[in-house]
C-alpha positions in Angstrom: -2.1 0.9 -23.9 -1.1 0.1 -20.4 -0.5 3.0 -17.8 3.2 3.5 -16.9 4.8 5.0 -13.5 5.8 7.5 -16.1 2.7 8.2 -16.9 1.3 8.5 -13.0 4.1 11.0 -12.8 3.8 12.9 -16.0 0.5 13.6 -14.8 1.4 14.5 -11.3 3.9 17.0 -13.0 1.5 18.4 -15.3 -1.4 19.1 -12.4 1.3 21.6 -11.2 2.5 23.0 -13.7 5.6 21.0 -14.7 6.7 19.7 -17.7 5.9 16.0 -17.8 8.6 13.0 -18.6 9.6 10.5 -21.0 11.4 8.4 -18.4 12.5 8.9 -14.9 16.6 9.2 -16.2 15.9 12.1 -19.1 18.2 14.5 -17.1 15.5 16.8 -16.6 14.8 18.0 -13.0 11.1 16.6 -13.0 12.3 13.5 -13.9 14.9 13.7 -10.9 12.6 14.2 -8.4 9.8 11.7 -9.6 12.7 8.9 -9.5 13.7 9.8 -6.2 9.8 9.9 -5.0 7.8 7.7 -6.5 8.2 4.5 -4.8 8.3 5.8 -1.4 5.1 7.7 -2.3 3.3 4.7 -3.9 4.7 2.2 -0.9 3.3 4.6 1.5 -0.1 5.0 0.3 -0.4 1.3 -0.3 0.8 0.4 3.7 -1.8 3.0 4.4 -4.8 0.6 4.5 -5.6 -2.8 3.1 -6.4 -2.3 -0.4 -8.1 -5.5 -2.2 -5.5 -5.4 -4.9 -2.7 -5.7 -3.1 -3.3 -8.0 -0.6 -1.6 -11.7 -0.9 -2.2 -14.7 0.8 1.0 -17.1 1.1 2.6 -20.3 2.9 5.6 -19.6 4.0 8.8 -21.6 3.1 10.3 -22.6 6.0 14.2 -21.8 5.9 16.8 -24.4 6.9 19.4 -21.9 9.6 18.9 -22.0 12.8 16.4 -19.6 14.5 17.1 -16.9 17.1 16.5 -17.1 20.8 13.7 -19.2 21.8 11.9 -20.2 18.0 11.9 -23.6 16.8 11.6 -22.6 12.9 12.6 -19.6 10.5 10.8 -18.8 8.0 11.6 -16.2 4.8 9.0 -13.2 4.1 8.8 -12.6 0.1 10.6 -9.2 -1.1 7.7 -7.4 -2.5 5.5 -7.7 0.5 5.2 -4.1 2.6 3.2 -5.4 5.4 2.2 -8.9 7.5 -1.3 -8.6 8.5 -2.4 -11.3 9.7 -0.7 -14.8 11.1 -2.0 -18.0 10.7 -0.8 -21.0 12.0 1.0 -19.4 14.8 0.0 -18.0 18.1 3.1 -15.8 18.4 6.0 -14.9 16.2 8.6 -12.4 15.5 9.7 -10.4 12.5 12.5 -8.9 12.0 14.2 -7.8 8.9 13.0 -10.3 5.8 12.3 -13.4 8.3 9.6 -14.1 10.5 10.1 -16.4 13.3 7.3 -19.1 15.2 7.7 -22.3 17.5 4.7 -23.3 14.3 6.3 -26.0 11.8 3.5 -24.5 9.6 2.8 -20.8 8.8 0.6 -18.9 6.3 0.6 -15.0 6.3 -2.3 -12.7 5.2 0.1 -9.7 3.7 0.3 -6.6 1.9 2.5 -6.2 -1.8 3.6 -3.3 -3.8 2.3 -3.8 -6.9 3.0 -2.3 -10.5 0.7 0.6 -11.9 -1.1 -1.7 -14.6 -2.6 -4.0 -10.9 -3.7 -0.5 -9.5 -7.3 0.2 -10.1 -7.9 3.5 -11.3 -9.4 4.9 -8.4 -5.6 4.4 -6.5 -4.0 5.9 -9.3 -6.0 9.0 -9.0 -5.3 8.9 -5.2 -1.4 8.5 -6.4 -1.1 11.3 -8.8 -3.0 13.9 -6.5 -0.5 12.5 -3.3 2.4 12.8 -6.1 1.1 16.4 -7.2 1.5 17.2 -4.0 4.8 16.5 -3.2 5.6 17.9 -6.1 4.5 21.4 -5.6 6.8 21.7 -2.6 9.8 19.7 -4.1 9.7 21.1 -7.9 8.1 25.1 -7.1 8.9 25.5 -4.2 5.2 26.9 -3.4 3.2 26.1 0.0 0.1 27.2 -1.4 -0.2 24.6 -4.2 1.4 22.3 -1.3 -2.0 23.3 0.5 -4.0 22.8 -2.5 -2.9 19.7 -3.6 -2.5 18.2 -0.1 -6.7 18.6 0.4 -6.6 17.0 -3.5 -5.0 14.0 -2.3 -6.9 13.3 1.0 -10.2 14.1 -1.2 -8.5 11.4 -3.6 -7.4 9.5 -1.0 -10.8 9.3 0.8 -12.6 8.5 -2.5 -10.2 5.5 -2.7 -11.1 3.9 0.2 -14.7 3.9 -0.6 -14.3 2.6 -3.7 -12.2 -0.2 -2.5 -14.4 -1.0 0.4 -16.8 -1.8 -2.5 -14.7 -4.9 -3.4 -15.9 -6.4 0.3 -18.9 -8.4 1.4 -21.3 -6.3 3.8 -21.5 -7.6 7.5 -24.4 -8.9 7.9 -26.5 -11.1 10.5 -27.3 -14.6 9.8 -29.0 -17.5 11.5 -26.1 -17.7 14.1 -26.6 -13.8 15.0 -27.7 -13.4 18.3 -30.2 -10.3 19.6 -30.1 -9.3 23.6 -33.4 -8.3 24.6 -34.2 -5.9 26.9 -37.5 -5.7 29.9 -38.9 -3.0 30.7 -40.1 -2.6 34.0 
């Protein structure tokens, strides 16, 4: 069975003390407040570092209007990206709103996407219900000490995350090509 957003924040709502949800319109106030949340929350915590599962590499299509100010070429930025990190193809460039212009007839973009619960590995989704739970405790009790509690959860969560995903990358290390600086002693 795949894991839900309701589930992510049925959890969330039951590590405080809340009454979990069937769905994020039941009319209940938990529900309420997890609609209103749960994107920003997720968005957030994805834009916070590179995560392997959510980055995206992509050519651009190039768009036929007419560029601003001094760019040859316009090109359009898919919707569920969050974050360009990286530029290819282009030595400078602009983005502003859903566009991204260059003076490059070519471009290809190293980016981040949201993605949906079931392309989280479970390591994020812990860091997600613990930054939810968090949230939570303020928004649905009212209570700064839980806030406290479940703050330290999250970055705990949060810090476990990033190891885990730093797993999913090739150590540095030194080939033939390396290069060592020796150093005479007098």
């Amino acid at each position: 069975m795949a894991i839900t957003a309701i589930d992510i924040c049925s959890k969330a709502l039951l590590l405080v003390g809340a009454n979990a949800i069937q769905s994020f319109d039941d009319g209940s106030r938990e529900s309420s407040v997890c609609s209103s949340i749960y994107d920003t929350v997720k968005d957030t915590l994805l834009t916070n570092r590179p995560w392997s599962f959510s980055i995206l590499q992509l050519d651009l299509a190039r768009l036929n209007e007419e560029p601003l100010r001094d760019w040859k070429y316009c090109y359009a930025l898919p919707t569920e990206i969050l974050r360009v990190r990286k530029v290819s193809g282009s030595k400078s460039f602009d983005i502003m709103g859903s566009k991204l212009y260059s003076n490059s007839p070519q471009v290809s973009i190293d980016c981040q996407k949201t993605v949906d619960v079931d392309e989280m590995p479970p390591y994020f989704q812990t860091a997600l219900i613990s930054e939810l739970a968090s949230k939570l405790a303020v928004s649905l009790l009212g209570d700064s000490n839980k806030y406290k509690l479940f703050a330290d959860m999250a970055q705990r969560d949060l810090i476990n995350a990033r190891l885990a995903d730093a797993q999913n990358k090739p150590n540095i290390t030194f080939g033939e090509d390396s290069f060592w600086i020796t150093v005479a002693r007098t």
